[in-house]
Structure formats: structure tokens, C-alpha cells
CHARMM-style PDB file with segment names, atoms N, HN, CA, C and O in Angstrom:
ATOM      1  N   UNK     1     -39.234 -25.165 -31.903  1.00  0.00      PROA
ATOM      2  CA  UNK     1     -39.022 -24.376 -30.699  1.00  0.00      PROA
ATOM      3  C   UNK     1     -38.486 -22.995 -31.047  1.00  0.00      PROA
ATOM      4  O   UNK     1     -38.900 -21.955 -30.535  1.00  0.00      PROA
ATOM      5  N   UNK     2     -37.381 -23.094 -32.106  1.00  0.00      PROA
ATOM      6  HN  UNK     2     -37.045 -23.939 -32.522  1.00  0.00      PROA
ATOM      7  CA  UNK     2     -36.859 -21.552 -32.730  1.00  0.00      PROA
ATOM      8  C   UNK     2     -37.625 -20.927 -32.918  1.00  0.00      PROA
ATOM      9  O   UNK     2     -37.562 -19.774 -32.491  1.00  0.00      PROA
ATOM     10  N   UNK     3     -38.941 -21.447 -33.786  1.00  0.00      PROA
ATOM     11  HN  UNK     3     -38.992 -22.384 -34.132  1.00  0.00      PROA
ATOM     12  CA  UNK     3     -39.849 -20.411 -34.589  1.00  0.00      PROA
ATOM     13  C   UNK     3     -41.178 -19.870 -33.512  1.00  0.00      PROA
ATOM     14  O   UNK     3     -42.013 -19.059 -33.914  1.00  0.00      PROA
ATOM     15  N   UNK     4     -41.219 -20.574 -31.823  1.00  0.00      PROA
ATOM     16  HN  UNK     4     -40.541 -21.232 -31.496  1.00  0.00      PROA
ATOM     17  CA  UNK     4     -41.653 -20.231 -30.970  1.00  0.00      PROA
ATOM     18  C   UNK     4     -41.356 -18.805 -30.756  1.00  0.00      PROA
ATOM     19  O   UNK     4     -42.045 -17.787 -30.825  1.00  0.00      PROA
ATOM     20  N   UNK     5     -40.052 -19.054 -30.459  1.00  0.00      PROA
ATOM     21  HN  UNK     5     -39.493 -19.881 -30.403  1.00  0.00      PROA
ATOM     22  CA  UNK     5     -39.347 -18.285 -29.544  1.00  0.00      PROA
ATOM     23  C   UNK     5     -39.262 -17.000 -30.544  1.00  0.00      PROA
ATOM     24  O   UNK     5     -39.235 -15.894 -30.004  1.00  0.00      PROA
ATOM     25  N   UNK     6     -39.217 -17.078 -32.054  1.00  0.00      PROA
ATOM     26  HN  UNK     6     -39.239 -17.976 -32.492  1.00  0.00      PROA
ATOM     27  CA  UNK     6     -39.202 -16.120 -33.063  1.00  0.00      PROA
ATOM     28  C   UNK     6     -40.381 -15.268 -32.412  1.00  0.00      PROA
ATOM     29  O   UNK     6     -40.220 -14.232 -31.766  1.00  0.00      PROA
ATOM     30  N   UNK     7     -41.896 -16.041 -32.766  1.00  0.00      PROA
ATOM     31  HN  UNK     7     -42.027 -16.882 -33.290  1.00  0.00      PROA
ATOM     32  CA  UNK     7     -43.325 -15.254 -32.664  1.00  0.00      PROA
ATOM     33  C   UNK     7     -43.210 -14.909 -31.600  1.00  0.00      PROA
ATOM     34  O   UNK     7     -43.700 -13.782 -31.523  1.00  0.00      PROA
ATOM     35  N   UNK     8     -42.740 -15.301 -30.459  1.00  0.00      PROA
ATOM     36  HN  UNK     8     -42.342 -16.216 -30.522  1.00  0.00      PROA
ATOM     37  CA  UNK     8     -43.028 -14.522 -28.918  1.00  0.00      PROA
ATOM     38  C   UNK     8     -42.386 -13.319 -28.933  1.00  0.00      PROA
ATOM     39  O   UNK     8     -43.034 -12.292 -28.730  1.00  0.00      PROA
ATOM     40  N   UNK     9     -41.174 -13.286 -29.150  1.00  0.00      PROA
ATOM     41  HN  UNK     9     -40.649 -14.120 -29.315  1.00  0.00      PROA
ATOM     42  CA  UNK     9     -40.785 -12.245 -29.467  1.00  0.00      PROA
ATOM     43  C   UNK     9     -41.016 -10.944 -30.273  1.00  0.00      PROA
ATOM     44  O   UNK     9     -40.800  -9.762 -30.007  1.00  0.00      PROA
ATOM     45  N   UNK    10     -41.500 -11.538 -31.286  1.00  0.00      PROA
ATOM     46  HN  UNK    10     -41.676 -12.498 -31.502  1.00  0.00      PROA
ATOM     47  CA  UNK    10     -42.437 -10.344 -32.569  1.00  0.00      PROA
ATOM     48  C   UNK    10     -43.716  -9.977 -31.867  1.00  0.00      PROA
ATOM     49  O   UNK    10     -44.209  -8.860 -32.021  1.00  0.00      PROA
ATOM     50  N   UNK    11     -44.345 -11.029 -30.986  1.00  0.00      PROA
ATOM     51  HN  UNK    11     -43.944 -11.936 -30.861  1.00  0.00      PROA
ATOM     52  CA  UNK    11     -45.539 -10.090 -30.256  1.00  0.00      PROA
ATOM     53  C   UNK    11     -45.054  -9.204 -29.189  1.00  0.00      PROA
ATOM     54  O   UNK    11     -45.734  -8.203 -28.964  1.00  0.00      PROA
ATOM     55  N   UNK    12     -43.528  -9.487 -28.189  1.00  0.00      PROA
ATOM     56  HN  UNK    12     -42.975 -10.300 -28.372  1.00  0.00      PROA
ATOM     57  CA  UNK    12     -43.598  -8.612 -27.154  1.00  0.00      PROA
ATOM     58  C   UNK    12     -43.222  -7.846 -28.445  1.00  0.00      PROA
ATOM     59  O   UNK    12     -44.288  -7.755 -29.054  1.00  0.00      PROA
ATOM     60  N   UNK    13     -42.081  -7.144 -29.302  1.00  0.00      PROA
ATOM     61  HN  UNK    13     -41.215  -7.218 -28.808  1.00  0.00      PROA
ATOM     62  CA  UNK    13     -41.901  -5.736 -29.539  1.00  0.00      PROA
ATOM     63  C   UNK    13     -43.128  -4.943 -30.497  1.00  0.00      PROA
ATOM     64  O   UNK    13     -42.975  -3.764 -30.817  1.00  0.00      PROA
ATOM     65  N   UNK    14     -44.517  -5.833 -30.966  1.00  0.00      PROA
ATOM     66  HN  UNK    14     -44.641  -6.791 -30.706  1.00  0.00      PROA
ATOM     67  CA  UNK    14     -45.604  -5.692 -31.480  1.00  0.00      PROA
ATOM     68  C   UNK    14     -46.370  -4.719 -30.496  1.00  0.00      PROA
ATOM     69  O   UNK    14     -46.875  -3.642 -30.813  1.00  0.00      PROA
ATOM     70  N   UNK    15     -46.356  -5.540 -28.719  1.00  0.00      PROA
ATOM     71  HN  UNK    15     -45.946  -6.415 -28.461  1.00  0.00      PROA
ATOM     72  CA  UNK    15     -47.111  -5.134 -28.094  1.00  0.00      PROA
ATOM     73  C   UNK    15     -46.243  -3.563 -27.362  1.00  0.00      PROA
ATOM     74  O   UNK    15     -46.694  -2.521 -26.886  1.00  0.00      PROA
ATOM     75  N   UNK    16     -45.270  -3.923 -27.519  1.00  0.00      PROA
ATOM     76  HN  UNK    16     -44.904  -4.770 -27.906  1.00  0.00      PROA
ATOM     77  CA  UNK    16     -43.896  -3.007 -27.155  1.00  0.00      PROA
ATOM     78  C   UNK    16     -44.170  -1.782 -27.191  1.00  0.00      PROA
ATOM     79  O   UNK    16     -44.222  -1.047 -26.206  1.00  0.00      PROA
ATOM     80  N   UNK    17     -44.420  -1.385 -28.632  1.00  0.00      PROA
ATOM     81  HN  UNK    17     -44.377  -1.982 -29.433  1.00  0.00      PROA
ATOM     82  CA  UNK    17     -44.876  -0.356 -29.877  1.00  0.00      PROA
ATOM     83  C   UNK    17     -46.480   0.262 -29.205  1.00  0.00      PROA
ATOM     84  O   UNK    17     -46.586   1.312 -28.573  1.00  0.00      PROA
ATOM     85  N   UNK    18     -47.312  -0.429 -29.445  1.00  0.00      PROA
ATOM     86  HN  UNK    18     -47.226  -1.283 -29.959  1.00  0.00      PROA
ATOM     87  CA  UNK    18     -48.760  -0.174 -28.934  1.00  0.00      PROA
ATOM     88  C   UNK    18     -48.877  -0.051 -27.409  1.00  0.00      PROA
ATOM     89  O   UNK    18     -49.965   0.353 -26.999  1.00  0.00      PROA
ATOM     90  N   UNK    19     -47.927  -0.335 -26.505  1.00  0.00      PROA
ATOM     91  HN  UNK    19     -47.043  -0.663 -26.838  1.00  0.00      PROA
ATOM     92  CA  UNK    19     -47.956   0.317 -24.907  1.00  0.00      PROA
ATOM     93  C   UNK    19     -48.600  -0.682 -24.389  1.00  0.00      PROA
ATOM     94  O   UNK    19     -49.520  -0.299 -23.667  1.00  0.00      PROA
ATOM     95  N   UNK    20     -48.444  -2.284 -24.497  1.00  0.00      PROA
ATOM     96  HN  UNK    20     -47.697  -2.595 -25.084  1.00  0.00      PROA
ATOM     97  CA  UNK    20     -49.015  -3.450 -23.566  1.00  0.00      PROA
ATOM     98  C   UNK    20     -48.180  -4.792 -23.648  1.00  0.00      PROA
ATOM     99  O   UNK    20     -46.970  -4.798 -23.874  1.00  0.00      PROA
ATOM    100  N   UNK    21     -48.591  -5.405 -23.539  1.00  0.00      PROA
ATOM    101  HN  UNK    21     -49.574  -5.400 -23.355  1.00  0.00      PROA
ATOM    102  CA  UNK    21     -47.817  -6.538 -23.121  1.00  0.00      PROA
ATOM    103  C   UNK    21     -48.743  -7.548 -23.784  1.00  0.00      PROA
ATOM    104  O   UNK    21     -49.931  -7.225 -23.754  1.00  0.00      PROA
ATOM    105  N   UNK    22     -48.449  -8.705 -24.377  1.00  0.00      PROA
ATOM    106  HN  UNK    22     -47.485  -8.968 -24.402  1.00  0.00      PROA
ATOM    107  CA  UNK    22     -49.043  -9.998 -25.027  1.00  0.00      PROA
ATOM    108  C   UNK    22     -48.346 -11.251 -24.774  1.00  0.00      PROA
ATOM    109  O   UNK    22     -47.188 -11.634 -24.940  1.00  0.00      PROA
ATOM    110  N   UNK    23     -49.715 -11.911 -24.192  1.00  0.00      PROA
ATOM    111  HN  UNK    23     -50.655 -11.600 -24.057  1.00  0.00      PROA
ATOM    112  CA  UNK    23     -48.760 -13.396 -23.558  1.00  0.00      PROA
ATOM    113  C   UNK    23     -50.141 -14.379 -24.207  1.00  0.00      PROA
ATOM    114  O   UNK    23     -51.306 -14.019 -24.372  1.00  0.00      PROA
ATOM    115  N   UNK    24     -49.634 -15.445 -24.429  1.00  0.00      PROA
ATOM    116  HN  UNK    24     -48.687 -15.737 -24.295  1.00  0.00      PROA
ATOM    117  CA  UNK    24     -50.069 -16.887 -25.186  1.00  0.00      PROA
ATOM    118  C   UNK    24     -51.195 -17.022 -23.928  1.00  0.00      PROA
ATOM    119  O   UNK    24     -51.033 -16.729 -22.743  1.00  0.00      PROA
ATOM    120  N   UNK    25     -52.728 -17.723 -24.795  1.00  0.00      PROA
ATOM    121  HN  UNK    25     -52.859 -17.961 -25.757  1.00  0.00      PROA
ATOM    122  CA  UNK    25     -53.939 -17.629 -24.135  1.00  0.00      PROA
ATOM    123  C   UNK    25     -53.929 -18.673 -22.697  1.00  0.00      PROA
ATOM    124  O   UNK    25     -54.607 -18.691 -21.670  1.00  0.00      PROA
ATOM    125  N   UNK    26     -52.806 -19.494 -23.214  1.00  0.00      PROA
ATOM    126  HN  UNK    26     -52.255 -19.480 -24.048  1.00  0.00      PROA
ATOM    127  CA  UNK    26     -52.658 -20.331 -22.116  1.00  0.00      PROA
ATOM    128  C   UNK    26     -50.844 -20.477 -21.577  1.00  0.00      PROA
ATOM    129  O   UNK    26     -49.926 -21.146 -22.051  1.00  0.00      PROA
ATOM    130  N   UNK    27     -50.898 -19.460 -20.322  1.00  0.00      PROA
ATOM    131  HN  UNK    27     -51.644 -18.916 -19.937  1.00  0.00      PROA
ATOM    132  CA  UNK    27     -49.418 -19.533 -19.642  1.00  0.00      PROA
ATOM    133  C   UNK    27     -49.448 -20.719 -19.237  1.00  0.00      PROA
ATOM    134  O   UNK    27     -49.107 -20.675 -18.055  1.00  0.00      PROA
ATOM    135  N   UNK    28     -49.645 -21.692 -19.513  1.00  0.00      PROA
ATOM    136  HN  UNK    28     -49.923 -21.728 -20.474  1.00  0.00      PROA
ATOM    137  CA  UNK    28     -49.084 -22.791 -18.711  1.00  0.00      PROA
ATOM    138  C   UNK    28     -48.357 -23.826 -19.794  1.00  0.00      PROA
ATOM    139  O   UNK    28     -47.648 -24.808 -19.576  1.00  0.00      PROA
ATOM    140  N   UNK    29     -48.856 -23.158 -21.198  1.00  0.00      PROA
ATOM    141  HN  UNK    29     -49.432 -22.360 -21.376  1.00  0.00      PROA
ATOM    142  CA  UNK    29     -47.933 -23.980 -22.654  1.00  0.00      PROA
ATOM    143  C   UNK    29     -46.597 -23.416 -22.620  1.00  0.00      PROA
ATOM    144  O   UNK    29     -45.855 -24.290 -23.069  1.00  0.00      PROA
ATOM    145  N   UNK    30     -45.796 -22.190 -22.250  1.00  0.00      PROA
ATOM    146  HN  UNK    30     -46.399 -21.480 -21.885  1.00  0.00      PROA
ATOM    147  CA  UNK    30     -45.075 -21.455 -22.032  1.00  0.00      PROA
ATOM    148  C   UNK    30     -43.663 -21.792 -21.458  1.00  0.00      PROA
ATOM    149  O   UNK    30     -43.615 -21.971 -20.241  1.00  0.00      PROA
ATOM    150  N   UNK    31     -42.556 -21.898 -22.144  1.00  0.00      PROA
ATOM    151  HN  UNK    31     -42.595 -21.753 -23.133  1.00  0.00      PROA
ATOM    152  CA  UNK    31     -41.910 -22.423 -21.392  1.00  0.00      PROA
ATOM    153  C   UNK    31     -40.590 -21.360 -20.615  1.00  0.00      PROA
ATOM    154  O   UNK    31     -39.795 -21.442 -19.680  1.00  0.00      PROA
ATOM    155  N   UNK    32     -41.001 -20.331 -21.737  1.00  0.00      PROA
ATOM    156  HN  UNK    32     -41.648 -20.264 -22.497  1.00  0.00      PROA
ATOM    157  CA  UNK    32     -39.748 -18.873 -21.283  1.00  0.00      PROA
ATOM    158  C   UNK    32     -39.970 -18.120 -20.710  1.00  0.00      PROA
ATOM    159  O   UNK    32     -41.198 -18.164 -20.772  1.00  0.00      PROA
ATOM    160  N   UNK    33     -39.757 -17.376 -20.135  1.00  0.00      PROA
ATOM    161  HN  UNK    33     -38.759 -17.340 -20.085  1.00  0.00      PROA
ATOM    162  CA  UNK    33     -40.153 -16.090 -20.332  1.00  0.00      PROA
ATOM    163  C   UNK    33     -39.610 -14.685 -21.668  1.00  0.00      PROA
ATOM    164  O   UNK    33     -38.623 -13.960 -21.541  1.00  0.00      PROA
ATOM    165  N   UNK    34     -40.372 -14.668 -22.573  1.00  0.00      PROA
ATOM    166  HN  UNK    34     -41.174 -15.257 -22.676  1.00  0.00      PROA
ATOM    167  CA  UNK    34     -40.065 -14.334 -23.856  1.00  0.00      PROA
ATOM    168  C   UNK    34     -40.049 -12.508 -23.574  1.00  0.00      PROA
ATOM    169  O   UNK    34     -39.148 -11.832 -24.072  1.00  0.00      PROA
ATOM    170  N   UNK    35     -41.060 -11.928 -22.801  1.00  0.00      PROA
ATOM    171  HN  UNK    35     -41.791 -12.477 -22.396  1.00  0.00      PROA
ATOM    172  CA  UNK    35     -40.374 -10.806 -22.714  1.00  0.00      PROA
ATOM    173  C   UNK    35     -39.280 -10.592 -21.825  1.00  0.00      PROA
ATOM    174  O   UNK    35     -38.824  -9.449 -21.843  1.00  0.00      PROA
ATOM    175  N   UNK    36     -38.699 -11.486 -20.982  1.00  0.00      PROA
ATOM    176  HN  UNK    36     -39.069 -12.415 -20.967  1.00  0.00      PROA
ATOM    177  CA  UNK    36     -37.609 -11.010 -20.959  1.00  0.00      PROA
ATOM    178  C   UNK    36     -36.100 -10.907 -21.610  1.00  0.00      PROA
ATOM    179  O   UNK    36     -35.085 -10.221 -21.494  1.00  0.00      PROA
ATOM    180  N   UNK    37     -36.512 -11.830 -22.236  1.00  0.00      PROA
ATOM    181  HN  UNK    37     -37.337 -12.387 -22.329  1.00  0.00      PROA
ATOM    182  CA  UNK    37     -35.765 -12.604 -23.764  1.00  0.00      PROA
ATOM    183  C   UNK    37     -35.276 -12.007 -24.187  1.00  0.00      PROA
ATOM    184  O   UNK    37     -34.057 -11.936 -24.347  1.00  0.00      PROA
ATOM    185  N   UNK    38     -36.771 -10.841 -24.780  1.00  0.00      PROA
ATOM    186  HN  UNK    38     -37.761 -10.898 -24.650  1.00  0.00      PROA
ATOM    187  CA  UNK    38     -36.632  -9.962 -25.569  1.00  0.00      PROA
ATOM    188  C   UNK    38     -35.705  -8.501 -24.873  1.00  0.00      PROA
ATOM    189  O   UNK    38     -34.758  -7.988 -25.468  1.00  0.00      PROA
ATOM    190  N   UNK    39     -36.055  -8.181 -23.974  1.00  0.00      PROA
ATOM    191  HN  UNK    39     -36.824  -8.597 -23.490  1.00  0.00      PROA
ATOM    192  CA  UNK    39     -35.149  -7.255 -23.461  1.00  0.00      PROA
ATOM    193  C   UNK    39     -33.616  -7.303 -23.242  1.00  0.00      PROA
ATOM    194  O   UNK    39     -32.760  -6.418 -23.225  1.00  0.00      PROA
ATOM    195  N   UNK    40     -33.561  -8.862 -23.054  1.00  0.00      PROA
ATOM    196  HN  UNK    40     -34.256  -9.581 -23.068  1.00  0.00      PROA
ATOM    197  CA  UNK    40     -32.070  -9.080 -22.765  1.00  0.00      PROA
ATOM    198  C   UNK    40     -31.343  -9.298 -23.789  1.00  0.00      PROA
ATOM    199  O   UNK    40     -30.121  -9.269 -23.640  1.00  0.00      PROA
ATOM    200  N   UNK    41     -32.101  -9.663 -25.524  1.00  0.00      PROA
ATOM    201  HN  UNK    41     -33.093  -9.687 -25.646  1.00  0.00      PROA
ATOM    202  CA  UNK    41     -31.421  -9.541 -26.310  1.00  0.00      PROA
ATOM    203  C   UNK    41     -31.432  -7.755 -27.103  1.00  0.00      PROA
ATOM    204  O   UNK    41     -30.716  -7.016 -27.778  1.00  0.00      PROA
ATOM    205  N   UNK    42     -32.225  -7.780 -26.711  1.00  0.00      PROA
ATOM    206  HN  UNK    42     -32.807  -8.380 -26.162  1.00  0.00      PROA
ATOM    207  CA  UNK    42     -32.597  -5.803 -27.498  1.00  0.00      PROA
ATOM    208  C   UNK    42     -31.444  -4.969 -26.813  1.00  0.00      PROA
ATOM    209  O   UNK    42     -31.163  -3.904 -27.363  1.00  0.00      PROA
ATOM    210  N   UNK    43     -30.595  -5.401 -25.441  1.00  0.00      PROA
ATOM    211  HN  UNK    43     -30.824  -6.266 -24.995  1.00  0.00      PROA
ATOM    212  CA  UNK    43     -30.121  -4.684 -24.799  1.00  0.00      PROA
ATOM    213  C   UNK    43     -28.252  -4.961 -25.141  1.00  0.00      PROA
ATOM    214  O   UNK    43     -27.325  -4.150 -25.151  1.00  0.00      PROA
ATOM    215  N   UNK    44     -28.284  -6.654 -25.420  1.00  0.00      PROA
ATOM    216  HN  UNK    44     -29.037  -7.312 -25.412  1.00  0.00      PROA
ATOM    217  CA  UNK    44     -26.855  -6.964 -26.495  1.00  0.00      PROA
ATOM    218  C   UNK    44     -27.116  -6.409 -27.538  1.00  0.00      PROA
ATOM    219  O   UNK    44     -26.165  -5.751 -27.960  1.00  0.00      PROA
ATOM    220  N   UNK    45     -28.150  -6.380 -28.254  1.00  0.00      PROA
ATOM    221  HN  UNK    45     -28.922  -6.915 -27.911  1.00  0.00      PROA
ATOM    222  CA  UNK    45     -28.123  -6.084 -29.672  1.00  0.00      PROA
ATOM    223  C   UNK    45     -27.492  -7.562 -30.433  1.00  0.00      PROA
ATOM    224  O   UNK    45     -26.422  -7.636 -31.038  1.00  0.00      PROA
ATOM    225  N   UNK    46     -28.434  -8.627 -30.220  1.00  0.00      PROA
ATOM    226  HN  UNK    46     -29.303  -8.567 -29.729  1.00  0.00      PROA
ATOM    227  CA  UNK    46     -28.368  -9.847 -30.581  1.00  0.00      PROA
ATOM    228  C   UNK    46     -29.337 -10.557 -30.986  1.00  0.00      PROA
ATOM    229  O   UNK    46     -30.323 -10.541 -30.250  1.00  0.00      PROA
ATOM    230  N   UNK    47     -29.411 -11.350 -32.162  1.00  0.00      PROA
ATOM    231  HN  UNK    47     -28.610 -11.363 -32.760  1.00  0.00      PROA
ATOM    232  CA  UNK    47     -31.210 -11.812 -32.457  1.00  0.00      PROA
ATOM    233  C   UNK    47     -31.004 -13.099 -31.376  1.00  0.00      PROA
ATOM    234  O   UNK    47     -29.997 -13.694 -30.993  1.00  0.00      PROA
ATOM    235  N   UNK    48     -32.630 -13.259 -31.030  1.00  0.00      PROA
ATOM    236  HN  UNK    48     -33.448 -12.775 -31.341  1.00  0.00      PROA
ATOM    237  CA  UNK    48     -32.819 -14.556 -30.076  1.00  0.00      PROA
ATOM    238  C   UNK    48     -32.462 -15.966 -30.585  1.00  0.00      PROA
ATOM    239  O   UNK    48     -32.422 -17.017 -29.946  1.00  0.00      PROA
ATOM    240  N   UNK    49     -32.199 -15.726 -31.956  1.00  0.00      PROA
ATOM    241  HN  UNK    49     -32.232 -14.872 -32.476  1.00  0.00      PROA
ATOM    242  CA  UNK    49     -31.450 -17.115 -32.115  1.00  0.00      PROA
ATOM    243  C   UNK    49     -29.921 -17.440 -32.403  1.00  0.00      PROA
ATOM    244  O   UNK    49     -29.441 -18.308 -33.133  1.00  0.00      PROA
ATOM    245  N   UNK    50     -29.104 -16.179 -31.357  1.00  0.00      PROA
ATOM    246  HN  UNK    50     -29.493 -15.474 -30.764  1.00  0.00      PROA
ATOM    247  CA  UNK    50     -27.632 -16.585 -31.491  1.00  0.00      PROA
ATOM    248  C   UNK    50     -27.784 -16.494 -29.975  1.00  0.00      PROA
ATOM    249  O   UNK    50     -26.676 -16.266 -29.489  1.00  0.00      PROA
ATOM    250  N   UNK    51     -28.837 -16.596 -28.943  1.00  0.00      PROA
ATOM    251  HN  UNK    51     -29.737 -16.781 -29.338  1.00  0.00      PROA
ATOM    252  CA  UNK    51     -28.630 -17.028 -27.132  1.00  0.00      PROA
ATOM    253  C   UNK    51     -27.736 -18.446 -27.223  1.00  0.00      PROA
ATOM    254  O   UNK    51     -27.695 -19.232 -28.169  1.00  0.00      PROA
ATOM    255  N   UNK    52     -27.312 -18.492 -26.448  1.00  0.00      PROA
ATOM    256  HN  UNK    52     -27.345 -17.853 -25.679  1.00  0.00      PROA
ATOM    257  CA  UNK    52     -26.214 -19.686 -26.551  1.00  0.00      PROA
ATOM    258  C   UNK    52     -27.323 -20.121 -25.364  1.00  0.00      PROA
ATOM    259  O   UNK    52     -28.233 -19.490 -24.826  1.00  0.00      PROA
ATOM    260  N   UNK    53     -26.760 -21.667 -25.186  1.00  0.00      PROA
ATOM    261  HN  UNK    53     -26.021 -22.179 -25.622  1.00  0.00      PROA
ATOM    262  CA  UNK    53     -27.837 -22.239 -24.266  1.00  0.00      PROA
ATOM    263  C   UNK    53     -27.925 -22.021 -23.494  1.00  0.00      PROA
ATOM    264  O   UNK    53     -29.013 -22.337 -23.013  1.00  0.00      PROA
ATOM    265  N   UNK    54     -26.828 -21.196 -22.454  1.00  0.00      PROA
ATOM    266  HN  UNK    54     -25.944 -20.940 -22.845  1.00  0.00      PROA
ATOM    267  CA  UNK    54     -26.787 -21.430 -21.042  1.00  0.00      PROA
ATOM    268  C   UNK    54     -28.425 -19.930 -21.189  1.00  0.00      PROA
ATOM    269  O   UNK    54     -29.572 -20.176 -20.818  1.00  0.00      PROA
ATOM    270  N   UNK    55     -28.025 -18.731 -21.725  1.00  0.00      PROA
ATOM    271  HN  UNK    55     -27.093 -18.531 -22.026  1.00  0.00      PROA
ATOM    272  CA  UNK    55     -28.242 -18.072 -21.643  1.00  0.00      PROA
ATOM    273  C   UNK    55     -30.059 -18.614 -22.103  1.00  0.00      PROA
ATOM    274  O   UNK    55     -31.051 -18.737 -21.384  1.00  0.00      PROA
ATOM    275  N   UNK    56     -29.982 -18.699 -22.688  1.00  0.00      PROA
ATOM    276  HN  UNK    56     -29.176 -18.599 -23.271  1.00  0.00      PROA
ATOM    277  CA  UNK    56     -31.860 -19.155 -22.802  1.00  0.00      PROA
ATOM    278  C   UNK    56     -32.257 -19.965 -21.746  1.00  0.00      PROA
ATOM    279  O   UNK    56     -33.483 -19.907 -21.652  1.00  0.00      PROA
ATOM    280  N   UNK    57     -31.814 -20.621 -20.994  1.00  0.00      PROA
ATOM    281  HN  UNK    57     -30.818 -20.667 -21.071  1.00  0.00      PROA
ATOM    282  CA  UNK    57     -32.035 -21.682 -19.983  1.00  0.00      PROA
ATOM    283  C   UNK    57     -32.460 -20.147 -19.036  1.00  0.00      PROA
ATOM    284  O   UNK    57     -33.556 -20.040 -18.487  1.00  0.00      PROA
ATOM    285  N   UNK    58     -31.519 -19.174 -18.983  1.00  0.00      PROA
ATOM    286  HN  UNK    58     -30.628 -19.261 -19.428  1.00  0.00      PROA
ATOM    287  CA  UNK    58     -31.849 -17.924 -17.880  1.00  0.00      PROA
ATOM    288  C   UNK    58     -33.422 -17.960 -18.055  1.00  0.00      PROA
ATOM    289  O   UNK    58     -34.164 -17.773 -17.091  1.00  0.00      PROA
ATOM    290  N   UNK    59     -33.859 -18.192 -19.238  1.00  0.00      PROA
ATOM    291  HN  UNK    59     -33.256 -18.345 -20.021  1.00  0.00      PROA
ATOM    292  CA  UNK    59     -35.421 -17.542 -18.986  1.00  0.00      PROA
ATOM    293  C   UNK    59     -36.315 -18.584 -19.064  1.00  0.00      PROA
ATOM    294  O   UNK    59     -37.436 -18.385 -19.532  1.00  0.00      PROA
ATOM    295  N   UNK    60     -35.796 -20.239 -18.465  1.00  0.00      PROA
ATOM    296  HN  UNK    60     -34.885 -20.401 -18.085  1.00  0.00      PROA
ATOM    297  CA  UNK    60     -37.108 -20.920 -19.056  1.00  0.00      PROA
ATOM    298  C   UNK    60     -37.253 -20.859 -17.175  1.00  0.00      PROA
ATOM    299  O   UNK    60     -36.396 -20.847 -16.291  1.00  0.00      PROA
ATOM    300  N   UNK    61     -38.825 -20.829 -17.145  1.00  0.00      PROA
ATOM    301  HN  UNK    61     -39.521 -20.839 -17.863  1.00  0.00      PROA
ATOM    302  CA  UNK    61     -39.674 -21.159 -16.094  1.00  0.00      PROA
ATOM    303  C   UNK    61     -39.183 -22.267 -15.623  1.00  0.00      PROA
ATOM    304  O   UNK    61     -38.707 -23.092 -16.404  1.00  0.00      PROA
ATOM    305  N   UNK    62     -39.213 -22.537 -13.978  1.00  0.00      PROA
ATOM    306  HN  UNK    62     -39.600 -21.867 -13.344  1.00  0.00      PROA
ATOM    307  CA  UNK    62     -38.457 -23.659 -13.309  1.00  0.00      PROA
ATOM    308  C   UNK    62     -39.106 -25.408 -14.163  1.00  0.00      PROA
ATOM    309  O   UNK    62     -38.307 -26.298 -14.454  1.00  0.00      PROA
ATOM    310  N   UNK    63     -40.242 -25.496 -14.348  1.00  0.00      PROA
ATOM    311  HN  UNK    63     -40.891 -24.772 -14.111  1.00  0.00      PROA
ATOM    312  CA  UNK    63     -40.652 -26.727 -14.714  1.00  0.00      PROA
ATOM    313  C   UNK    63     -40.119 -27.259 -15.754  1.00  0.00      PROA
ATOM    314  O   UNK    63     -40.198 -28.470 -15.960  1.00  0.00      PROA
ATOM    315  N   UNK    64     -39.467 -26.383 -16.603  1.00  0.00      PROA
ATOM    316  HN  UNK    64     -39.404 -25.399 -16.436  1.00  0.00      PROA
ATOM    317  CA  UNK    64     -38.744 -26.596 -18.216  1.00  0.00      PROA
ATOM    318  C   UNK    64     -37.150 -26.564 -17.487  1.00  0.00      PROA
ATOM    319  O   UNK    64     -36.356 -27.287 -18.089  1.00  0.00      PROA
ATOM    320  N   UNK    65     -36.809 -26.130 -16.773  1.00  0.00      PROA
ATOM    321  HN  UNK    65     -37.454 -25.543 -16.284  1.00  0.00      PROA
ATOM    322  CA  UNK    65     -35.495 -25.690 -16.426  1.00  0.00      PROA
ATOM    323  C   UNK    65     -34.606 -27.077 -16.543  1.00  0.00      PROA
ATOM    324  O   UNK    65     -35.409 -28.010 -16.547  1.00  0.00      PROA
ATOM    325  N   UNK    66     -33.227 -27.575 -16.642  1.00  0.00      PROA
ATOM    326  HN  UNK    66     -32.575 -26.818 -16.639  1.00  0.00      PROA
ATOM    327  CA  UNK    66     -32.790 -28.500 -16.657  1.00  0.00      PROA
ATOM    328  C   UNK    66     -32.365 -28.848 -15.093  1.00  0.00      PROA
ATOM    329  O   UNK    66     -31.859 -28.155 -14.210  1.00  0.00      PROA
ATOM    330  N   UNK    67     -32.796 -30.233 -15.143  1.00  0.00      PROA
ATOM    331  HN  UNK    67     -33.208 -30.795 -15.860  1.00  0.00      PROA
ATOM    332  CA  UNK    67     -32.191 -30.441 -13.545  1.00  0.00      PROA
ATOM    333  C   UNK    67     -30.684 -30.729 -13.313  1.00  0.00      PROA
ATOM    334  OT1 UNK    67     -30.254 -30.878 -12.169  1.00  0.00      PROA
TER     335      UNK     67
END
């Protein structure tokens, strides 16, 4: 799941750079939302794998979300 959340991230600031946006061929495998991930850690100045849980839970899509 780390090394997910690694590549999603390396494609949003990939696509970041080049002026678009890149999302997995199928949104429905998806469980974050990874560009926002990415903004909310670019903006601590924190890599995505020191989010503490509560804080990654902020971006999973309701179906992944914990009940």
C-alpha cells in the first residue's frame, strides 16, 4: 500500500511539472485521493510516508473510509 501511495504521488508531481494531472486507468482501484495527498504533504513539507493515520484516512474515498 506504501509503495502505492509512493507512485501516485511521483506521477501527480511528474504530471505537476508538465501542466496536467495523471490518475490510474481505472478510478475505481483507487482508494485516496493522491493528489491531494500530495498537496497536503508538499504544503507541511512532509514525505507521504510520515501521514499519521488519522491524516491519510482525510483522503481515502468514502468506500475505503473506516466505519
Amino acid at each position: 500500500m506504501l509503495n502505492d501511495r509512493y507512485n501516485g504521488l511521483t506521477l501527480d508531481e511528474t504530471a505537476e511539472k508538465a501542466g496536467g494531472y495523471v490518475t490510474y486507468p481505472n478510478d475505481s482501484t483507487m482508494e485516496a485521493d493522491y493528489h491531494s495527498m500530495s498537496n497536503y504533504c508538499r504544503e507541511r513539507g512532509i514525505k507521504p510516508i510520515d501521514l499519521t493515520e488519522d491524516e491519510y484516512e482525510m483522503f481515502l474515498f468514502p468506500k475505503y473510509a473506516r466505519a
